[in-house]
C-alpha positions as CSV (number, residue, x, y, z in Angstrom):
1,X,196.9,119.1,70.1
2,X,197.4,115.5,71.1
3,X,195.7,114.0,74.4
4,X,199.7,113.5,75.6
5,X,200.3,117.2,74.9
6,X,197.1,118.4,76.4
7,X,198.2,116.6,79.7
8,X,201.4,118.1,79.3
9,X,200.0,121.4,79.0
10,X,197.7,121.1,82.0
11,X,200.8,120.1,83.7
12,X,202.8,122.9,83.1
13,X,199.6,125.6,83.8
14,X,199.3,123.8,87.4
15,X,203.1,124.3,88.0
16,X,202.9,127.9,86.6
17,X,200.0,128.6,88.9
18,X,201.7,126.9,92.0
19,X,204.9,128.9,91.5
20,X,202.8,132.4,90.9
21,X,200.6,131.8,94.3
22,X,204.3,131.1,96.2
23,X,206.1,133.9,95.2
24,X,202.4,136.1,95.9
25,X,202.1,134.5,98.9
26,X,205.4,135.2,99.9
27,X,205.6,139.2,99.1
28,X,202.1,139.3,101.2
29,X,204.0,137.6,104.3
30,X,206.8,140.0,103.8
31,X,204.7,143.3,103.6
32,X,203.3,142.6,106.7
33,X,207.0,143.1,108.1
34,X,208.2,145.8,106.3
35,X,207.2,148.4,103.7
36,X,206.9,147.1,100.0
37,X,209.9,149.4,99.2
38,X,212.1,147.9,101.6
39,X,211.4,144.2,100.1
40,X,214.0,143.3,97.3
41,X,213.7,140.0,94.9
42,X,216.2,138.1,96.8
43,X,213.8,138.9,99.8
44,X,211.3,136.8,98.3
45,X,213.7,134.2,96.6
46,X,214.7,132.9,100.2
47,X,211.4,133.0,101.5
48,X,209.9,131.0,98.7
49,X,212.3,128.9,97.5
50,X,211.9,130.1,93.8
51,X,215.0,130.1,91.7
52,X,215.8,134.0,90.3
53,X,215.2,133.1,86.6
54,X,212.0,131.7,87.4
55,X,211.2,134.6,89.5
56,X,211.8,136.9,86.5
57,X,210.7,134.4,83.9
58,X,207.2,135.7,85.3
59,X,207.4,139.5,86.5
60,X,209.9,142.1,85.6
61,X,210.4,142.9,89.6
62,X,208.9,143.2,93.0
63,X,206.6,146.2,92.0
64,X,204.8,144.1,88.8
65,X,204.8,141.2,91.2
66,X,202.5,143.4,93.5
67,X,200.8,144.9,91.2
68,X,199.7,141.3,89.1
69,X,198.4,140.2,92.4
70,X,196.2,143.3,92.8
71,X,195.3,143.1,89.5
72,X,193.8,139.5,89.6
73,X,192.6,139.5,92.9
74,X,190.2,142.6,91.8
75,X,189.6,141.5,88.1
76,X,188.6,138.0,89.9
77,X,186.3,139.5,92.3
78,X,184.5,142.3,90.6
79,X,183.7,139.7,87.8
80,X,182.5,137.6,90.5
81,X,179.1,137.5,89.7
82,X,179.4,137.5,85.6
83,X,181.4,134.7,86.1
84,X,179.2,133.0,88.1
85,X,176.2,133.7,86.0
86,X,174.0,135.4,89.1
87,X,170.5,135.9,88.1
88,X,169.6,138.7,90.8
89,X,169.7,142.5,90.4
90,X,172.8,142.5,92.1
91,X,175.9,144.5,90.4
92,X,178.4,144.1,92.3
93,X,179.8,141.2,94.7
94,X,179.8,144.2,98.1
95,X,179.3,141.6,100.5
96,X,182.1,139.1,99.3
97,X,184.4,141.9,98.5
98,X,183.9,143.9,101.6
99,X,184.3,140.4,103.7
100,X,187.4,139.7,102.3
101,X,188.8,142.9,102.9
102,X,187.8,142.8,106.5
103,X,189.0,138.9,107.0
104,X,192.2,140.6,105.5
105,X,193.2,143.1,108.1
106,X,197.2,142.0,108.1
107,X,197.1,142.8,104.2
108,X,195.1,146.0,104.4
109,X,197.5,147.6,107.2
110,X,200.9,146.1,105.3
111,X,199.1,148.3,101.9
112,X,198.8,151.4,104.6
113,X,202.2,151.1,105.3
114,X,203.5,151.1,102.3
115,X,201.5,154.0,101.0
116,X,199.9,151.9,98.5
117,X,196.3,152.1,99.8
118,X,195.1,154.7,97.9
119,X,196.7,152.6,94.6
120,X,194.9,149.9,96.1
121,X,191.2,151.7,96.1
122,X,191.9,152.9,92.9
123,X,192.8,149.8,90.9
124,X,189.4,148.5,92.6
125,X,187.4,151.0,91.5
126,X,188.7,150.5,87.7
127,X,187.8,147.1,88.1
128,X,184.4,147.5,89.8
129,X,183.3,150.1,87.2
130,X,184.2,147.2,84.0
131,X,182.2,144.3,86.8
132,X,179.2,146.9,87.3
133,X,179.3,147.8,83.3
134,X,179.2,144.0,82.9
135,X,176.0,143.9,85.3
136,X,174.3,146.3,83.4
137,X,174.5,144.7,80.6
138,X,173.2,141.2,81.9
139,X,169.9,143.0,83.3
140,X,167.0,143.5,81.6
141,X,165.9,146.5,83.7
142,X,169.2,147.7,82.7
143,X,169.4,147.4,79.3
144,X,167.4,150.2,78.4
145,X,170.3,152.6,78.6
146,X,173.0,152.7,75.7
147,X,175.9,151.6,76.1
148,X,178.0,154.8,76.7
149,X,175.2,155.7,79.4
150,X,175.9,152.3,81.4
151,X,179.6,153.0,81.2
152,X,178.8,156.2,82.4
153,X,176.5,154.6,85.2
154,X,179.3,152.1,86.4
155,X,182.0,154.5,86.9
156,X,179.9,156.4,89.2
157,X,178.6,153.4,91.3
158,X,182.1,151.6,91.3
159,X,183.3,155.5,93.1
160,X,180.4,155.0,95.4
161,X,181.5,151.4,96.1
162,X,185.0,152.6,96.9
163,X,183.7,155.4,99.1
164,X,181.1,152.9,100.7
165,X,184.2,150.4,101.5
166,X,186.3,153.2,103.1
167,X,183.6,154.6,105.3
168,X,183.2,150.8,106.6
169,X,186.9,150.6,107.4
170,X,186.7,152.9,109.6
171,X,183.6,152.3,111.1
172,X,183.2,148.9,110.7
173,X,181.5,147.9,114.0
174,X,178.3,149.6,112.6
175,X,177.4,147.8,110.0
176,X,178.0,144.1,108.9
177,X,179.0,143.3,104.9
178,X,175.7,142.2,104.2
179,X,174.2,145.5,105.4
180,X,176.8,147.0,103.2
181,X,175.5,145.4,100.2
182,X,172.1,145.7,101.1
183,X,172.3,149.8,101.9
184,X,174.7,149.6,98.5
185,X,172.1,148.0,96.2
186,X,169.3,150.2,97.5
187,X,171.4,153.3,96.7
188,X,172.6,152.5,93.2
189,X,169.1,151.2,91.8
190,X,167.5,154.3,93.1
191,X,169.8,156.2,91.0
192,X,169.3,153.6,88.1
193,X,165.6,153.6,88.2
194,X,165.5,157.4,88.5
195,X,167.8,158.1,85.9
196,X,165.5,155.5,83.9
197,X,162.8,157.7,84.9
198,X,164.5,160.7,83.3
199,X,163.6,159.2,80.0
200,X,160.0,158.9,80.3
């Protein structure tokens, strides 16, 4: 690839990625006035100022367009700290995560009222469990157990994570995000360490 082309290239991405966040940005304005069923394509053409065939050039309809943003909003956080390449014990970004959700309020009570909580929490916890798995790998007080055991391990503690963040939602004026990670941590490397223990 020539230096021109790469430019090119970089070019295109950026506008790609500029027209993805307006059309996301968009159906999240939208949901919090009406129920995701009751928003149609043109909906979002108006508001964004996207032409149709560029609309579909990138998702089939409304329903992938929801579900890609999920889907990358969760892939990017629970990867959060792979990514990043965090030295500490920690196996999951709770704090960030759970501060987001609760800066997000609008977005969480448009998902409620278009049933799509639950689908929500559960696309999370898929994603948590492959973050976690990733975690578990990176840490050498982790390492010891093979890898279907770890697997195993971060299906259980991405459930726990789920159940932790839906406890907080509704009683969220108990406990801050960083207490949430804190009383998160403690509880999963307890279970770690005495499933590690088991082995002995």
């Amino acid at each position: 690839m020539t230096p021109s082309s790469k430019t090119a290239h970089a070019k295109q991405d950026r506008r790609v990625g500029r027209t993805r966040h307006r059309l996301v940005t968009t159906l999240r304005g939208l949901m919090q006035q009406k129920p995701l069923t009751a928003i149609t394509v043109q909906d979002v053409l108006d508001n964004s100022g996207v032409s149709r065939s560029t609309f579909y050039a990138h998702f089939d309809d409304i329903e992938d367009l929801f579900l890609t943003d999920m889907d990358e909003f969760l892939e990017w956080v629970a990867m959060g700290l792979t990514r990043a390449g965090d030295k500490s014990e920690r196996l999951a970004p709770v704090r960030e995560f759970f501060t987001h959700v609760g800066d997000a309020q609008q977005i969480r009570l448009a998902l409620a009222r278009s049933n799509r909580l639950l689908d929500f929490f559960e696309l999370a916890r898929a994603h948590f469990a492959r973050g976690i798995e990733s975690r578990l790998a990176e840490i050498a007080s982790s390492k010891l157990f093979p890898v279907t055991e770890r697997a195993v391990l971060a299906h259980a503690l991405a459930g726990a994570l789920i159940a932790q963040l839906e406890w907080w939602n509704q009683h969220r004026s108990k406990a801050s995000a960083d207490q949430m990670d804190i009383w998160f941590h403690r509880l999963a490397w307890a279970g770690i360490r005495g499933a590690a223990g088991d082995k002995d």
